[in-house]
BATOR-994683 format. One record per residue (C-alpha): x, y, z; residue number from 0; residue in one letter. Coordinates in steps of 0.2 Angstrom, whole numbers, plus 5000, padded with zeros to 4 digits. Example, Ala and Ser with C-alpha at 12.3 -4.5 7.8 and 13.67 -1.06 7.14 Angstrom:
% BATOR-994683
     X     Y     Z    n  res
  5062  4978  5039    0    A
  5068  4995  5036    1    S
This chain:
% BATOR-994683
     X     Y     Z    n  res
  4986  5212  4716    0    X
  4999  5228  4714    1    X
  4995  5241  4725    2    X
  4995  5259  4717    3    X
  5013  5267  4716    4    X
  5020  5279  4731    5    X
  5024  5296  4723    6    X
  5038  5305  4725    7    X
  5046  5323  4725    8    X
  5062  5326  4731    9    X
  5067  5343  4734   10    X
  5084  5345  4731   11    X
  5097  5337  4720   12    X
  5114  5339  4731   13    X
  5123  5326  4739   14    X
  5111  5315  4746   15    X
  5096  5321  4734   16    X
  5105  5315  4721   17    X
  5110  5298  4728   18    X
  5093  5297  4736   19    X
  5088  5300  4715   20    X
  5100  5286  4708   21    X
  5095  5274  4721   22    X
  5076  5276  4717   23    X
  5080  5275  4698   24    X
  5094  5261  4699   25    X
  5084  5250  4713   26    X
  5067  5254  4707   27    X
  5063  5235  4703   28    X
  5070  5227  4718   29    X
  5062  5241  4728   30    X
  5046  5237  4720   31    X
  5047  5218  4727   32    X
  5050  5223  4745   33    X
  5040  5236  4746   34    X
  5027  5226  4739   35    X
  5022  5244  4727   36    X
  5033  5252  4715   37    X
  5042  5268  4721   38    X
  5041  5284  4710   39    X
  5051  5300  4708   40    X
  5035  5311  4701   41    X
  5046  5326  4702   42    X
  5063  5334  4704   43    X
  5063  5354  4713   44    X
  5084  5358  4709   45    X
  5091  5375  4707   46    X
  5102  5368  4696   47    X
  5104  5352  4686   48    X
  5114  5338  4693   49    X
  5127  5327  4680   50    X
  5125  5315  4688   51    X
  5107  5312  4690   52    X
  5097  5309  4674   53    X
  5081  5317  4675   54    X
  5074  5311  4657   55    X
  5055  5308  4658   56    X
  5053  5316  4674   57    X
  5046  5333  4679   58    X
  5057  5344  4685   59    X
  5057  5363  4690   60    X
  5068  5375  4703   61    X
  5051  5379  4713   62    X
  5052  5369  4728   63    X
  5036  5375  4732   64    X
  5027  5370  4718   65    X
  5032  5353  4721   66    X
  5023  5355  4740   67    X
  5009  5358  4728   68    X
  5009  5346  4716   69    X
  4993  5333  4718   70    X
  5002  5319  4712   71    X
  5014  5319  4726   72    X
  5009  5307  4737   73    X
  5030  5308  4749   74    X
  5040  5325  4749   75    X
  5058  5321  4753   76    X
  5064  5338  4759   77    X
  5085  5338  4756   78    X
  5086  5356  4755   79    X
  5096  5358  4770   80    X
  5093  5376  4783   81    X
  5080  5377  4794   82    X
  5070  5391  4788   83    X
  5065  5389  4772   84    X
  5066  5371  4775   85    X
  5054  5374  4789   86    X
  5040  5382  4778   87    X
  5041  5370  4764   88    X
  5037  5356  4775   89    X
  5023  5367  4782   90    X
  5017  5368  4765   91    X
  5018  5348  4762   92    X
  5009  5345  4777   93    X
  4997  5357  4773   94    X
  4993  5351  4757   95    X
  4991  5330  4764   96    X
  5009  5327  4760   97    X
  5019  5314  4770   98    X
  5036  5320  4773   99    X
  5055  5312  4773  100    X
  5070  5324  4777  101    X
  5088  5321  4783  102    X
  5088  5338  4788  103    X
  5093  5336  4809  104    X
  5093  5357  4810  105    X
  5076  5359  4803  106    X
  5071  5346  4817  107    X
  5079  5350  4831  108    X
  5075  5368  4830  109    X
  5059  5367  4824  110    X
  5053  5344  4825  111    X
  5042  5350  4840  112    X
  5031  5361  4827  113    X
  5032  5350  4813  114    X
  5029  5331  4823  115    X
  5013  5340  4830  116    X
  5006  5349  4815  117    X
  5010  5330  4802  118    X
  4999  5322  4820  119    X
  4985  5333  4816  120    X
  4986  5332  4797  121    X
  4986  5311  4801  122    X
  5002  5313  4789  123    X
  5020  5307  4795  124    X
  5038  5314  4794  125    X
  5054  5301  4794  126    X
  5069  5306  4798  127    X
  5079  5291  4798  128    X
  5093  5299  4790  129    X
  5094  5315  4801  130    X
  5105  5308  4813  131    X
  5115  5291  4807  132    X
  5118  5293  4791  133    X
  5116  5275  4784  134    X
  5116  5269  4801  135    X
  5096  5266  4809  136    X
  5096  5272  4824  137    X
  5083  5282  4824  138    X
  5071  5264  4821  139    X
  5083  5256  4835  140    X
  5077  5268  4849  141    X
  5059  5269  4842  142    X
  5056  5252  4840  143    X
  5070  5238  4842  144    X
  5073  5246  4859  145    X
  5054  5251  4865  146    X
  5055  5240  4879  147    X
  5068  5247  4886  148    X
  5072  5263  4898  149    X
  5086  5270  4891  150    X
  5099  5278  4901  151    X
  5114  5283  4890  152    X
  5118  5287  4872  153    X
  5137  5289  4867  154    X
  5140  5295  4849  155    X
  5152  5299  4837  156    X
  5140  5306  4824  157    X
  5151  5318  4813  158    X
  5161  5311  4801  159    X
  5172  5326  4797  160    X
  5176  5330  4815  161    X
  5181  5312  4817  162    X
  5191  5310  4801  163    X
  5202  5325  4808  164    X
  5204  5317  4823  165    X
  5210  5301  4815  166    X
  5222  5309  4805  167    X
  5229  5319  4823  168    X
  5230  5304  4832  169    X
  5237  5293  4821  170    X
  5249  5302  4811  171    X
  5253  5318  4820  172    X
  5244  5330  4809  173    X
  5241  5348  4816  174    X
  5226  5351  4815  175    X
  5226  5363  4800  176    X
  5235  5348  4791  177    X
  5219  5337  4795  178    X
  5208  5348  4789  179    X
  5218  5353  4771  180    X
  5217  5332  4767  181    X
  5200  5330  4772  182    X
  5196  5345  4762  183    X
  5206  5338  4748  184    X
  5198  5322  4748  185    X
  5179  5328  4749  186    X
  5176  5324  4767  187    X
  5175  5342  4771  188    X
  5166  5359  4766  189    X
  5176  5372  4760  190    X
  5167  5381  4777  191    X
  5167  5367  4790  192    X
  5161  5376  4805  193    X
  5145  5366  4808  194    X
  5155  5351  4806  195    X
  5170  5356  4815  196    X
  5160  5368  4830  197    X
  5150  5354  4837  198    X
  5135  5360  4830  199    X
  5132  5347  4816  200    X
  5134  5334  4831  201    X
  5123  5345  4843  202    X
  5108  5343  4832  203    X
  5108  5325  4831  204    X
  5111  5322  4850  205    X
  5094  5336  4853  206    X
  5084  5322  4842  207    X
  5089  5305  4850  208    X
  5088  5315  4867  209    X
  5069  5321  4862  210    X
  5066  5303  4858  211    X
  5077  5290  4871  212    X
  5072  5301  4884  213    X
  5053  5310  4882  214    X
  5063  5325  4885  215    X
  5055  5343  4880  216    X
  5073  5345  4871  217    X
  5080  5366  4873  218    X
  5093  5365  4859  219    X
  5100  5382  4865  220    X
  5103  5374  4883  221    X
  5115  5361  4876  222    X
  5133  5364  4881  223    X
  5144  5364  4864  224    X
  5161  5363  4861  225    X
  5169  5359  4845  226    X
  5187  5353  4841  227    X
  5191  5367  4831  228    X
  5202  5375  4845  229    X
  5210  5358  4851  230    X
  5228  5358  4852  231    X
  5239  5344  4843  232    X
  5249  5346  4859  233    X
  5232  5339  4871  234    X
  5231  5325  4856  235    X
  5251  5319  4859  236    X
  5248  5320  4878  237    X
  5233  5311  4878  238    X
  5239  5296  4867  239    X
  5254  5296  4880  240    X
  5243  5292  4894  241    X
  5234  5279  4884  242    X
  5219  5290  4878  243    X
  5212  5295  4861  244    X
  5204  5309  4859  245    X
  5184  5309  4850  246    X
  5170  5325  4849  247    X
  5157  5315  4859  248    X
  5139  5319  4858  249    X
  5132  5313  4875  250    X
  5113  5312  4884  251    X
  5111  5301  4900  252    X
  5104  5302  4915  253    X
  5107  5311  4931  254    X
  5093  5305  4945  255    X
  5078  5308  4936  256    X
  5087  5322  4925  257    X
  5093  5320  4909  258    X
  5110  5329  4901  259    X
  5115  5331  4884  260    X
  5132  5339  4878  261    X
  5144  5338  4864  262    X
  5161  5342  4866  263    X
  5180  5334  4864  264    X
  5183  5319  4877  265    X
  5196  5309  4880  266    X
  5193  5287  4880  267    X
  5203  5274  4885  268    X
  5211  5264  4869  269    X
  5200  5250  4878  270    X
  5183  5261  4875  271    X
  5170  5253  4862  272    X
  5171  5270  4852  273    X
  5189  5270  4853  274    X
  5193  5263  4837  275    X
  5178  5271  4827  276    X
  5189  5279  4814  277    X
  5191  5291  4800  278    X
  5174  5297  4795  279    X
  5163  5283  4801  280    X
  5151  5285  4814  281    X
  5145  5275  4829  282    X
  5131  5275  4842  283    X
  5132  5267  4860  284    X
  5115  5264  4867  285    X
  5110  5259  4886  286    X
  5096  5251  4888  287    X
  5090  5244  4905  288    X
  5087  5229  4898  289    X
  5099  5226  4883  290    X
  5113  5232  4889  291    X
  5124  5240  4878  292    X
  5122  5240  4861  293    X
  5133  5248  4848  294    X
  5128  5254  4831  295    X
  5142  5258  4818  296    X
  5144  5263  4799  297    X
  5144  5277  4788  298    X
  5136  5291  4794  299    X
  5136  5304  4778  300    X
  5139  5304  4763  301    X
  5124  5300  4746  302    X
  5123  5283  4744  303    X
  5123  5280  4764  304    X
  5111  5294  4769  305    X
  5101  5289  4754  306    X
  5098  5270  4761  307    X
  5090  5279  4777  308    X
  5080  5293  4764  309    X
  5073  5277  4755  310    X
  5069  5265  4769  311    X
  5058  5280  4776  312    X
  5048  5280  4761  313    X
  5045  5263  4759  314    X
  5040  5264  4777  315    X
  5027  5276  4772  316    X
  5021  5267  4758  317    X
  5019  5249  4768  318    X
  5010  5257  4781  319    X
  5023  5253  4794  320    X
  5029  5270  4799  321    X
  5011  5279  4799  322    X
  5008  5266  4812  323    X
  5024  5269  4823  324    X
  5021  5288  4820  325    X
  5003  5289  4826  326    X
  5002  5277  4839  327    X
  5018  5279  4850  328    X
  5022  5292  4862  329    X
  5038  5298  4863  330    X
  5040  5310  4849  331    X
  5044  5327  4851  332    X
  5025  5336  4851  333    X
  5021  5324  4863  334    X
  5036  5325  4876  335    X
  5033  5335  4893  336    X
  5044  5348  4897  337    X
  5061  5345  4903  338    X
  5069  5339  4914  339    X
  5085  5344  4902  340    X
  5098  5352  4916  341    X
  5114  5356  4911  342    X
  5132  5349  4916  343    X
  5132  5354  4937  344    X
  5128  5338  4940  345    X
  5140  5326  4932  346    X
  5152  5318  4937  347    X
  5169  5313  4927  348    X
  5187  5309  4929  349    X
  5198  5326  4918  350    X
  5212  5328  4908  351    X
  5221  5347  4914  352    X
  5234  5354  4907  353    X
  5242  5371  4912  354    X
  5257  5380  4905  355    X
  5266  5386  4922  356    X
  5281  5392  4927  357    X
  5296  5381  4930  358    X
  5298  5387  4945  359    X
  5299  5380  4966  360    X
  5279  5380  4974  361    X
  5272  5381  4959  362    X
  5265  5362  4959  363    X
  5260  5364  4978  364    X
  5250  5379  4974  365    X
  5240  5369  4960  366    X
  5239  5354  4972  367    X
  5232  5362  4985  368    X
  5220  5373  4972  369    X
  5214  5356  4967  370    X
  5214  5348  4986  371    X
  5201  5362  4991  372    X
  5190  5358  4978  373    X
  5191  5343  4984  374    X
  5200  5335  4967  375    X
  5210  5322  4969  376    X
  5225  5319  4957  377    X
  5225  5304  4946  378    X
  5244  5308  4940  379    X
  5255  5323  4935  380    X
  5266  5325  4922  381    X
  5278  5340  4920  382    X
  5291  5339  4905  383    X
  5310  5345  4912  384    X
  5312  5363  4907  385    X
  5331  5369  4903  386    X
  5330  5387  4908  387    X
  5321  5391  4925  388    X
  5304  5402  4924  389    X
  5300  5397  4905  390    X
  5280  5392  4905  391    X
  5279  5371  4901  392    X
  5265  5359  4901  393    X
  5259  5352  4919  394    X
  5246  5336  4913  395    X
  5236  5334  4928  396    X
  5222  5319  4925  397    X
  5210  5318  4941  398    X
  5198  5304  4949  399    X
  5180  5307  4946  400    X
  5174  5323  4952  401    X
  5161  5336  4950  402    X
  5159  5347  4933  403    X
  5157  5364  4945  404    X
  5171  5358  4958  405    X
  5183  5355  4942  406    X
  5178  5373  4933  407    X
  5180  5383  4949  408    X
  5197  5374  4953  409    X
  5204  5379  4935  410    X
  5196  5398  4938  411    X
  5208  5399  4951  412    X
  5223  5391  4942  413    X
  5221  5404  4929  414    X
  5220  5417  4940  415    X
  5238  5413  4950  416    X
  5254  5424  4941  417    X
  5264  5408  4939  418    X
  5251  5403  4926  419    X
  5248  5409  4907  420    X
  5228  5408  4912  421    X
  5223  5396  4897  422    X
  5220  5381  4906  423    X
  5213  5367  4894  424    X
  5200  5355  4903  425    X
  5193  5338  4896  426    X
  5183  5326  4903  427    X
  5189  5308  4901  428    X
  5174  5298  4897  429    X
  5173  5281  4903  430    X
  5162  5265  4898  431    X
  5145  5269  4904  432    X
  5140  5256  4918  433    X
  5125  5242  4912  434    X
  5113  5241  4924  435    X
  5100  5227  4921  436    X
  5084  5229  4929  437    X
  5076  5208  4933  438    X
């Protein structure tokens, strides 16, 4: 017996609404056979018409709300991007007994809380397995693969531009300018790639995974965030120097019975897991109490990727599978208890420091015992030999593990000294996070 089609609306035709498109149309009969029910697109909503889609024999309008309205819609897939009006047209498919699929991360981390409760009372569902990997399932890893486990860290490299320019840094000495002008050229960057480049991109993924590894009540606001749009190709020489790469990092982890999530640039050893993650590929480091470390890696934008996720959350829908998931499990966002999300006082990490001092006698003792008195232990010191006496140069200080607080007052006071140019650059280096198994 062939069970009645799933029907679908997709609302937008962009990158990934377009690839989502072809994918459905191209794969529609192997799709069909694993799903176990054909998949159909019932209606486009696109402002504009995409070449590369070809829409011939199905509805199509530039109302996105009239697709939240149609009654033969069974999936809206919302690829509209924003949050706001994204926001209300997911409202509106719930409203009218739609389930929904988005890869939209800032429509869920600012508003999943609102939405995840609202599909539960409807009895609908939202996937949003392409919200934070890409191509890569990580969002079915933590919610199912890794159920049985207490998870205690997530690493992630989870923007592709951001990475690609800091591939191109590393490996090839590009200024950062220069990075950006190739992966502009070569279609890996907006024309305005500030959420990409700012950390804000990365910051919205880390808020979901954290909402979901961790039962935390996630404030998106509280997140520290630091992009690499101000890094230096000077910190990215040095670092390679001492045997470091460079990566904008999204982090959650534990701290006691806390939780912490950040997203900013962080050196790692060569030796590091994600230290070969390059160009725009993404990758996930997971820590489980029972697993261990795992590691999930590929492509993290892009149509054809992003689409993969878009489509496996439909079928989910339409097999029953992800209604199940959805309704019966306890660790999405509407059902998470408030906080405990703290900020970075409490961690604990080695640093990367460099200051532009003068060349001048007393000047290292002054920073040493600055750095004694915060109790900061120095790893090594690097000063470059200076031909003319007083001119500012580079002192690379990289400490033992100490406290975030300890290292931020320290370099206050560096700053503050009139042998110093008072632009101190501090970065964590981020070592493998410890496995601890639980028997």
């Amino acid at each position: 017996m062939t069970l009645k089609p799933v029907r679908v609306g997709i609302c937008g035709l962009g990158t990934v609404g377009s690839g989502t498109f072809n994918v459905l149309m191209r794969n529609a009969d192997e799709i069909a056979r694993r799903a176990g029910r054909p998949i159909v697109i019932e209606q486009v909503a696109a402002r504009r018409d995409n070449p590369d889609c070809d829409t011939t024999g199905v509805k199509v309008t530039a109302d996105i709300f009239e697709v939240a309205q149609n009654p033969d819609v069974d999936v809206l897939v919302e690829l509209i991007g924003g949050y706001d009006v994204a926001r209300e047209l997911v409202l509106m498919a719930i409203a009218n007994g739609k389930h929904v699929v988005t890869a939209n991360k800032a429509l869920l981390a600012h508003h999943g809380k609102e939405l995840f409760g609202y599909a539960r009372e409807r009895g609908l569902t939202i996937g949003f397995e392409a919200s934070c990997g890409g191509g890569i399932p990580i969002i079915r890893a933590i919610t199912d693969g890794l159920i049985a486990n207490q998870i205690d860290a997530i690493y992630g490299i989870v923007n592709g531009t951001s990475n690609f320019l800091l591939t191109e840094m590393i490996q090839k000495g590009e200024t950062y300018q220069q990075a950006l002008a190739a992966a502009q050229e070569s279609g890996l960057a907006e024309a305005d790639p500030s959420l990409d480049v700012n950390g804000t991109d990365s910051a919205h993924k880390i808020a979901i995974m954290t909402a979901l590894a961790f039962g935390t009540d996630v404030d998106f606001d509280a997140i520290p965030v630091e992009g690499i749009d101000n890094l230096d190709e000077q910190d990215v020489a040095f670092g390679r120097d001492l045997g470091y790469v460079v990566k904008l990092l999204a982090v959650a982890h534990r701290i006691g019975d806390d939780v912490t999530a950040w997203v900013r640039p962080a050196f790692i050893s060569t030796d590091h897991p994600l230290a070969w993650v390059g160009g725009p590929f993404n990758a996930i480091s997971v820590y489980g109490h029972a697993t261990g470390h795992t590691l999930y890696y590929g492509r993290g934008a892009g149509g054809s990727p992003t689409a993969s996720a878009v489509v496996a959350d439909v079928v989910g829908i339409g097999t029953g599978v992800l209604p199940a998931v959805f309704s019966s499990t306890r660790f999405w966002p509407d059902r998470n208890t408030t906080g405990p999300q703290v900020g970075l006082d409490g961690s604990v990490s080695r640093f990367y420091v460099r200051i532009m001092a003068q060349d001048r006698p007393g000047v290292l003792a002054s920073i040493s015992d600055i750095l004694g008195r915060h109790e900061i232990s120095i790893a090594s010191l690097r000063q470059n030999e200076q031909a003319r006496r007083n001119e500012l140069v580079p002192v690379v200080v990289t400490t033992h593990s100490c406290r975030e607080p300890a290292i931020r007052d320290a370099i206050a006071r560096i700053d503050a000294l009139d042998t110093t140019d008072g632009s101190t650059v501090c970065m964590p280096i981020v070592e493998e996070h410890p496995e601890e198994f639980s028997n």
